[in-house]
C-alpha positions in Angstrom: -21.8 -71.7 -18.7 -21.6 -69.4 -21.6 -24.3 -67.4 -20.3 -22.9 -66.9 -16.5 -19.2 -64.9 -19.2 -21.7 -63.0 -20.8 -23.3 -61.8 -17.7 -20.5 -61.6 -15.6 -18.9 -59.2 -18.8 -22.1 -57.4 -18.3 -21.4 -56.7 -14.8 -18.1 -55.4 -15.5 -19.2 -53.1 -17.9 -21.8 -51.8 -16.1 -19.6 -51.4 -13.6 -17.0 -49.5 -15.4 -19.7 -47.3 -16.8 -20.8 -46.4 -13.9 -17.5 -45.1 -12.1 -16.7 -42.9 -15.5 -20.0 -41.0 -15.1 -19.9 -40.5 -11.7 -20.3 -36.9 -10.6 -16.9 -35.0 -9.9 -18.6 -33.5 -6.9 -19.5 -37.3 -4.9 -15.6 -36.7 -4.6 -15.7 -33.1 -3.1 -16.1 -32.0 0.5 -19.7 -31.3 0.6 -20.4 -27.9 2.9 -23.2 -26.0 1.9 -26.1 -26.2 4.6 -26.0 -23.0 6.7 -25.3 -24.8 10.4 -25.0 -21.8 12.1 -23.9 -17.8 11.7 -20.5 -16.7 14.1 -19.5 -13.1 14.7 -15.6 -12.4 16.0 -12.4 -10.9 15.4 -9.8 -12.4 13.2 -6.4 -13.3 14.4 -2.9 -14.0 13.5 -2.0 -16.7 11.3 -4.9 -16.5 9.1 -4.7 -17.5 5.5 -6.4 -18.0 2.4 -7.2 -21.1 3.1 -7.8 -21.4 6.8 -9.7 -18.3 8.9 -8.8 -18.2 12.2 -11.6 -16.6 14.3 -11.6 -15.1 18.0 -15.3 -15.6 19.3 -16.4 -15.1 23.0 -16.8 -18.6 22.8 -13.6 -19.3 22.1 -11.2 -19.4 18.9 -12.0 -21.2 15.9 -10.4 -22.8 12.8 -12.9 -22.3 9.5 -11.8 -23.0 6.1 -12.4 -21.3 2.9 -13.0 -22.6 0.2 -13.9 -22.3 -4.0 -17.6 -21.9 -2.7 -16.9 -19.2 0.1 -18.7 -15.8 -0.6 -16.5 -13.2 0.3 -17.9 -10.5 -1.9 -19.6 -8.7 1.1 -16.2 -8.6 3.1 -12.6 -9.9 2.0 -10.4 -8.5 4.6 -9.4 -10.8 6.4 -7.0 -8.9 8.7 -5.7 -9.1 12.3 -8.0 -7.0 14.6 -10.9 -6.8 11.5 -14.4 -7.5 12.9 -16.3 -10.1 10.8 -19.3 -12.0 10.6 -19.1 -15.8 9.2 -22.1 -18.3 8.5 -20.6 -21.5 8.2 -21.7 -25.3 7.7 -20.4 -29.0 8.4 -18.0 -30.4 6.1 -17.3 -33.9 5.1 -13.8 -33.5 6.5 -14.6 -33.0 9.9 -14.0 -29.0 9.7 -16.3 -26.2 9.6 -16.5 -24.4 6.2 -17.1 -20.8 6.0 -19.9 -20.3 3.5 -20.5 -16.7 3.9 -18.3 -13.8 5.4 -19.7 -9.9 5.8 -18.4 -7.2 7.8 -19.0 -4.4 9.5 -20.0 -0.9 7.9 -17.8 2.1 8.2 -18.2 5.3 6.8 -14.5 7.2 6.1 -14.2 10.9 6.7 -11.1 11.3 4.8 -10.6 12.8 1.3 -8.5 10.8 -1.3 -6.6 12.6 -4.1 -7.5 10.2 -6.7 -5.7 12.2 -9.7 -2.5 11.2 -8.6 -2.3 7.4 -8.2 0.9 5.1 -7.6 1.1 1.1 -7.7 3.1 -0.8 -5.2 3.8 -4.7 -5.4 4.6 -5.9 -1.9 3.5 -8.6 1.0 1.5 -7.7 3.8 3.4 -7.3 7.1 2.5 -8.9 10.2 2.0 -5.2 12.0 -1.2 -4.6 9.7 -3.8 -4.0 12.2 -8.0 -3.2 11.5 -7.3 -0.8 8.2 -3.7 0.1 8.2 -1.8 -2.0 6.4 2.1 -2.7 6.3 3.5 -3.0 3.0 6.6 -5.1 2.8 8.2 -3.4 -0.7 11.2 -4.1 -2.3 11.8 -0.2 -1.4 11.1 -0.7 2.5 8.5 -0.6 4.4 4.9 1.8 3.6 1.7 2.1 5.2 -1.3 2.5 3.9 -5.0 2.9 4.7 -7.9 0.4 3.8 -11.1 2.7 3.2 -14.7 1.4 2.4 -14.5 2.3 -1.2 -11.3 0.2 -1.9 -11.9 -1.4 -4.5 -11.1 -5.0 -3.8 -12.9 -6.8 -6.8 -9.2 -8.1 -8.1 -8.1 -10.2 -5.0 -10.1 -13.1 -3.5 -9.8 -12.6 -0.2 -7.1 -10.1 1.9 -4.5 -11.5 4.6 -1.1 -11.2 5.8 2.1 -12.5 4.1 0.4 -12.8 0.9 1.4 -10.6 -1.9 -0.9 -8.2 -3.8 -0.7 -5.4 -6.0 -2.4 -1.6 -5.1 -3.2 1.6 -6.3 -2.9 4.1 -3.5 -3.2 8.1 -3.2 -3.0 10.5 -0.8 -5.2 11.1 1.5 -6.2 14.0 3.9 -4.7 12.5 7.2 -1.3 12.5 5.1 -1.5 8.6 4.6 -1.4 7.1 1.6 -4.6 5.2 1.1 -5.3 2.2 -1.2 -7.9 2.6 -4.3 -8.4 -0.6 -5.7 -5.9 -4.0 -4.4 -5.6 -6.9 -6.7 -3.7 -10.8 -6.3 -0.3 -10.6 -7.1 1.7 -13.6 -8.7 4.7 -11.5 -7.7 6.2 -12.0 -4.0 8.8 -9.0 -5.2 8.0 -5.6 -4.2 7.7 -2.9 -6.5 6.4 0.2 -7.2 5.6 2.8 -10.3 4.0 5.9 -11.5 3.6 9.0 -11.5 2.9 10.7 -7.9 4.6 13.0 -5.7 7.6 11.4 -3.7 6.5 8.6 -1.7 8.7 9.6 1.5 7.3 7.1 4.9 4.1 8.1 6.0 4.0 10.3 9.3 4.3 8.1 12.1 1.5 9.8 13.5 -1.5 11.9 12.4 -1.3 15.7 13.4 -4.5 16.4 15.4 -3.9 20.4 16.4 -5.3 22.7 14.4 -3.5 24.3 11.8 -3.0 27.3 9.7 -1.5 27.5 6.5 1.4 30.1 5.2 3.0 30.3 2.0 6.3 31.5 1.4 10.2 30.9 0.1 12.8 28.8 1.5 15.2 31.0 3.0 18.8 30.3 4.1 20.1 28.0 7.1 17.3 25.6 6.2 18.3 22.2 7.2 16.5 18.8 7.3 14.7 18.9 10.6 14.5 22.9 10.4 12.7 25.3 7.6 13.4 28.6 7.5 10.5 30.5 5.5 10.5 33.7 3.7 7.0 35.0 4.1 4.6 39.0 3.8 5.4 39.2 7.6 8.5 38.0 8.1 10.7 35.1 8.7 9.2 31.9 9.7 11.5 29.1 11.7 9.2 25.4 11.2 10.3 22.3 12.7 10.3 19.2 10.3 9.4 16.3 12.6 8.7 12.6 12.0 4.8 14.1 12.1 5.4 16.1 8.7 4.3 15.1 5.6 6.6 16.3 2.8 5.5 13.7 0.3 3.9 16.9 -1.9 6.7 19.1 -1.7 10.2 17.4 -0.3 12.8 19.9 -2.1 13.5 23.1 0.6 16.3 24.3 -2.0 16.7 28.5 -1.2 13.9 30.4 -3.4 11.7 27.1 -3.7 8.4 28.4 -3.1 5.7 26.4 -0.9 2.6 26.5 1.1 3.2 24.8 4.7 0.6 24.1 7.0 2.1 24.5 10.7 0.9 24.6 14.4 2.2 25.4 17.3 4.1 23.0 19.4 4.3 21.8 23.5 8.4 23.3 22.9 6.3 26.4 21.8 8.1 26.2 18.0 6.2 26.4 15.1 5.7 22.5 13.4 5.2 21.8 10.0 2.0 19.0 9.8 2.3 19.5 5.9 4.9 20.7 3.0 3.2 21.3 -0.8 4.9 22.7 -4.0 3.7 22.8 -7.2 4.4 19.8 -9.7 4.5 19.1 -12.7 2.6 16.1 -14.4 4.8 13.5 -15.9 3.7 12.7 -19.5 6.9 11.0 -20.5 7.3 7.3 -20.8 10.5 6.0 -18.7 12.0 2.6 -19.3 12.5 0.7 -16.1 14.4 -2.3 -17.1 17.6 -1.1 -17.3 18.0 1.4 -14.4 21.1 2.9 -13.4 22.4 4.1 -9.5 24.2 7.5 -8.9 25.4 8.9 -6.0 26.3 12.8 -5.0 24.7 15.7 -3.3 21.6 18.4 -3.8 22.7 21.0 -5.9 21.2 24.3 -4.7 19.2 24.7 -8.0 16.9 21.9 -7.4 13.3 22.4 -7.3 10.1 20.3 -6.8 9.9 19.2 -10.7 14.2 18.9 -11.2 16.9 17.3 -9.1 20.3 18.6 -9.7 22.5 16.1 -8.6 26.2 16.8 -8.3 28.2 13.8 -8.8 31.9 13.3 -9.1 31.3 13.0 -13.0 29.3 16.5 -13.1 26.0 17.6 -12.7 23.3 15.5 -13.4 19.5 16.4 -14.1 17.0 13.9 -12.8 13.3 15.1 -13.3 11.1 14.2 -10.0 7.5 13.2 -11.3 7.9 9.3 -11.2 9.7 9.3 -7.6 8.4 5.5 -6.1 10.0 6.1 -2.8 12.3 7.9 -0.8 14.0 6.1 2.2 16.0 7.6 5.6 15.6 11.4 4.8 12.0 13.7 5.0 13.5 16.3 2.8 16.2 17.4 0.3 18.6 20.1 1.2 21.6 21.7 -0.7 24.2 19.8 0.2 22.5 16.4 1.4 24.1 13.4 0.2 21.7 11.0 -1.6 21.8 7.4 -3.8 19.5 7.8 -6.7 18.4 5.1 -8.9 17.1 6.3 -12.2 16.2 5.7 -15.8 15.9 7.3 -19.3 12.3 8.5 -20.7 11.4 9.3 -23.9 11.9 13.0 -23.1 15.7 12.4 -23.6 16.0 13.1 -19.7 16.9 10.6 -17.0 13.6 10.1 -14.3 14.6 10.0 -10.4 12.6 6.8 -9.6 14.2 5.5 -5.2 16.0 7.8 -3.7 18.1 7.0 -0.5 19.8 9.3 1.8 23.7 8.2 2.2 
């Protein structure tokens, strides 16, 4: 009898033993063995946890997982072309256990010496390589290249919040240089670029010719009057125009426009640059301030005067993170600027909203 308790105590502790060193893994969803290779176009409602996958042989429902290589391709967008070897799992789905993509080669240049970082969600618009950024600013696009760096984020898909590092591109678009996960579901933006008005609704194709001049008088927001060696120059501003390098058409402001000629038979301006000026100060964020008031006629590119009912205020313009409902300032305009202090003693233009 009192050798049936010892071996039944045995038992037990063998037992016991044996479901403490049991490998974690006998627990896990096992999806490893290559069962086939699928090529498609990802759809709406994809996550990062679930790929949803159009294939001529119908749609498909993949998961991703901790053991999902995503290194050759993590964009995971509506519309992007993918290709996805995937295997059985345990849990009756199909695990992705390898994703690539197709190649493209961009034939865009990127000013990378003046970068700005956004915080936002992606919108359900983004399409192939133009994404919608949902900021807490409003609404930017901007273009996925080949050489976006993407080694901060896992994988890339709509409604999920991420961080970029974008510049302007050649096309006029703003286009993203490296993306990273963000913790953040807020949008926000900072540094140092010129103003971020909205990206051109659409990409001038005519050929152009550039002219460089002064602003003249009767210059208004959707018409630029420029002083130039032959003469007087009337430009329409149109939701093509990209202003973002030089926004300010104060009298005496000189620029460099790039313009074509339109179907109305009107010059158009496809691009507006000014010179200016590098910020070097550093600007504290945290406690910004809102004014309101109107473009005083000695603004330029680098300096916003802003007449307010408390006086003239001067707001330096090289840490602008957006601009919202105008293309360009004009003496006169009416605009809502938030702004802070930098350690240059002067206050730093950072949204600006036309009123």
């Amino acid at each position: 009898m009192r050798r049936l308790v010892i071996l039944k105590m045995c038992l037990m502790i063998s037992l016991a033993f044996g479901v403490l060193l049991m490998p974690e893994n006998r627990l896990t969803v096992f999806a490893d063995e290559v069962a086939a290779t699928v090529e498609g176009t990802v759809m709406s409602g994809t996550t990062a946890e679930i790929l949803k996958l159009s294939t001529k042989e119908g749609d498909m429902e993949i998961k991703l997982d901790d053991k999902t290589d995503a290194s050759a391709c993590k964009i995971l967008l509506p519309d992007s072309k993918i290709k996805v070897s995937v295997s059985h799992g345990s849990d009756g789905y199909l695990h992705a256990v390898k994703i690539t993509g197709g190649e493209q080669e961009s034939v865009v240049s990127v000013d990378t010496s003046a970068t700005s970082t956004v915080t936002g969600t992606i919108g359900e618009k983004t399409k192939g390589d133009l994404l919608y950024v949902n900021t807490a600013q409003g609404e930017m696009q901007i273009k996925l290249d080949p050489s976006t760096n993407m080694s901060g984020c896992s994988v890339l898909v709509a409604e999920k919040s991420y961080s970029i590092t974008c510049a302007r591109g050649s096309d006029a678009y703003m286009h993203a240089v490296s993306i990273s996960d963000s913790s953040s579901g807020n949008g926000s933006s900072s540094g140092t670029v010129s103003s971020l008005t909205p990206a051109p609704s659409q990409t001038v194709t005519e050929t152009t010719t550039s002219v460089t001049g002064k602003v003249a008088d009767g210059t208004k927001e959707d018409r630029l009057y420029l002083e130039t060696s032959g003469g007087e120059m009337e430009i329409v501003i149109d939701s093509r125009t990209d202003s973002r390098g030089g926004m300010v058409l104060t009298v005496g402001s000189k620029l460099t426009v790039s313009v074509y000629r339109g179907s109305d038979a009107y010059m158009h301006a496809a691009v507006i640059t000014a010179n200016k000026d590098t910020g070097a100060a550093e600007i504290d964020a945290s406690s910004p301030a809102t004014v309101s008031g109107t473009v005083g006629s000695k603004s330029t590119e680098n300096l916003l005067y802003l007449d307010t009912p408390q006086g003239q205020m001067e707001l330096k313009l090289d840490a602008v993170r957006s601009v919202n409902n105008c293309k360009v300032l004009v003496s006169g305009k009416k605009f809502s600027v938030t702004c802070a202090r930098g350690s240059d003693a002067y206050m730093h233009a950072l949204d600006i909203t036309g009123v």
